[in-house]
C-alpha beads as a LAMMPS data file, in Angstrom:
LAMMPS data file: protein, C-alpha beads

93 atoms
92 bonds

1 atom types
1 bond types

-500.0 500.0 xlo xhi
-500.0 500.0 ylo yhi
-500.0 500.0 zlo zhi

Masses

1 110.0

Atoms # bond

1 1 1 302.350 220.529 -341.310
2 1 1 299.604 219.062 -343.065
3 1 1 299.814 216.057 -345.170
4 1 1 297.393 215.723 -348.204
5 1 1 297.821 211.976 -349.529
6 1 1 296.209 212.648 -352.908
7 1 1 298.839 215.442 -353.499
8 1 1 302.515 214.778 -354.591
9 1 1 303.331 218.398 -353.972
10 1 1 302.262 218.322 -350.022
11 1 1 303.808 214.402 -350.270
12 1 1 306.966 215.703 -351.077
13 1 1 307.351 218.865 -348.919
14 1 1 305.645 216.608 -346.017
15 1 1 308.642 213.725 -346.982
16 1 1 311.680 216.233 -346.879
17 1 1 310.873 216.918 -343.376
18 1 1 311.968 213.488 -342.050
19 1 1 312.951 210.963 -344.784
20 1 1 313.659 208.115 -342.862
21 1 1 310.632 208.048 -340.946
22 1 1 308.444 209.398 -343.568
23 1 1 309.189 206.995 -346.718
24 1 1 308.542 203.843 -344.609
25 1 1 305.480 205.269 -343.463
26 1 1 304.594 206.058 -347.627
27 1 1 305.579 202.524 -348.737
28 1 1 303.203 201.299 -346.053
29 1 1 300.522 203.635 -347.038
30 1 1 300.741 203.037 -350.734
31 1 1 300.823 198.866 -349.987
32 1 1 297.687 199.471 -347.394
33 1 1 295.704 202.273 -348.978
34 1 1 295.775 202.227 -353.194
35 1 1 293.807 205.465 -353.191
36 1 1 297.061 207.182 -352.584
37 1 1 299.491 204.874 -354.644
38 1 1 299.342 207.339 -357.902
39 1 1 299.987 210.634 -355.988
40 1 1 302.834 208.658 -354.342
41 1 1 304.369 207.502 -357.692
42 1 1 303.823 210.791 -358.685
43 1 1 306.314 212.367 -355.455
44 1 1 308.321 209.668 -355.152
45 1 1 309.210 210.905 -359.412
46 1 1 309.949 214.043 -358.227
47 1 1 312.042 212.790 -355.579
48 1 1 314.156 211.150 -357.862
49 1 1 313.971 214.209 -360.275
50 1 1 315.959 216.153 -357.283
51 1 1 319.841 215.661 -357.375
52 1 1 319.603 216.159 -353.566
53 1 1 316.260 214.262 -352.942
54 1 1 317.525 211.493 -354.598
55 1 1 320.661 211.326 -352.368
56 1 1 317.776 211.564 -349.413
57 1 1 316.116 208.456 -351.713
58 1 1 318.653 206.294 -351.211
59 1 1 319.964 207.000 -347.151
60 1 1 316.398 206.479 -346.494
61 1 1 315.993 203.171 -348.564
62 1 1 319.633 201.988 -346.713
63 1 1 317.843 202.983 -343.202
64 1 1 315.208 200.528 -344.273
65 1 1 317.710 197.616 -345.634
66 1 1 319.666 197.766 -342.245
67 1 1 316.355 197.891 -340.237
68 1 1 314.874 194.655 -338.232
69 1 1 312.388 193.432 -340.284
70 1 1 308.955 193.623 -339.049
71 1 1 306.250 190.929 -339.581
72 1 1 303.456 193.497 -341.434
73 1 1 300.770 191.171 -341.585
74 1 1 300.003 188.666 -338.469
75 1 1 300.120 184.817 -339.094
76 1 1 296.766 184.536 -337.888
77 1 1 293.754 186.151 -336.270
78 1 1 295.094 186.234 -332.803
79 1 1 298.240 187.984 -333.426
80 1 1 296.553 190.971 -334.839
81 1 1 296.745 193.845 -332.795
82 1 1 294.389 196.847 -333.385
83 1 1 296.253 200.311 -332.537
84 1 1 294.716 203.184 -331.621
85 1 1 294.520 206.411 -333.987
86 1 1 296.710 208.125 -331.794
87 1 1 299.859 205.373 -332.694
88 1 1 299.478 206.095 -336.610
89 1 1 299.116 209.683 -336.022
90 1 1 302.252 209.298 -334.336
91 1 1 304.085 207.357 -336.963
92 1 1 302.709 209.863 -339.406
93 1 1 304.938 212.954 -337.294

Bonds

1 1 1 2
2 1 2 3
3 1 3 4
4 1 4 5
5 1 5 6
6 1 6 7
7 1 7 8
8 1 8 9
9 1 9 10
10 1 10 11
11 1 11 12
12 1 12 13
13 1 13 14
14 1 14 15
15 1 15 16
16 1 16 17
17 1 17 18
18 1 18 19
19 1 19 20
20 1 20 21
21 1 21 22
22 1 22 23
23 1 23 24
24 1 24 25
25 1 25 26
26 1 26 27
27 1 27 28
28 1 28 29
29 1 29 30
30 1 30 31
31 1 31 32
32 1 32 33
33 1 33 34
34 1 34 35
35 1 35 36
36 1 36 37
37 1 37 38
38 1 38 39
39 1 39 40
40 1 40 41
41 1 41 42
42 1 42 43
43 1 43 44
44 1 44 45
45 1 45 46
46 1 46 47
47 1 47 48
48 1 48 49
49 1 49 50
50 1 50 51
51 1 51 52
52 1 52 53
53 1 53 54
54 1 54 55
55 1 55 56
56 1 56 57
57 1 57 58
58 1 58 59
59 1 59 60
60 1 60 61
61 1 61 62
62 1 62 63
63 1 63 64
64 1 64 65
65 1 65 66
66 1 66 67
67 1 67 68
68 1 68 69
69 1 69 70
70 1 70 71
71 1 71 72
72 1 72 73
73 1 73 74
74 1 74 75
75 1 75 76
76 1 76 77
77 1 77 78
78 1 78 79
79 1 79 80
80 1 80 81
81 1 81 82
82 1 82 83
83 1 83 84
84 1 84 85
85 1 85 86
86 1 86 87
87 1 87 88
88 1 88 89
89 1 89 90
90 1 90 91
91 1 91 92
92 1 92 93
């Protein structure tokens, strides 16, 4: 599946196939890339729209409260760790 980030349409159909993986890896996008934080908004509306998405919403958002939180920026310059493109295509799957 293909994921266009400037389309809330492919967002959501692209979301629905793993929620729990897929809306942490959205809030990070929209936080590190604000090119894509309108047709984000837009999906994440639609979500929320969707009696059944919504229900999706919020097991996905509990997933993320009962997570281990995860330093997402480094303290300083030697703790920051450049990944390869490989390990975000990954996280995007």
């Amino acid at each position: 599946m293909l994921l266009n980030l400037n389309d809330p349409d492919s967002i959501v159909g692209w979301w629905l196939t793993f929620p729990e993986r897929h809306d942490a890896y959205l809030e990070y996008v929209a936080r590190h890339s604000p090119q894509f934080g309108p047709a984000i908004r837009q999906a994440r509306q639609q979500l929320r729209a969707d009696p059944h998405c919504r229900a999706l919403l919020e097991q996905a958002a509990e997933m993320a409260r009962r997570a281990p939180q995860v330093q997402s920026e480094p303290e300083d310059e030697d703790d920051a760790v450049d990944l390869p493109v490989s390990a975000y295509l990954e996280m995007a799957h």
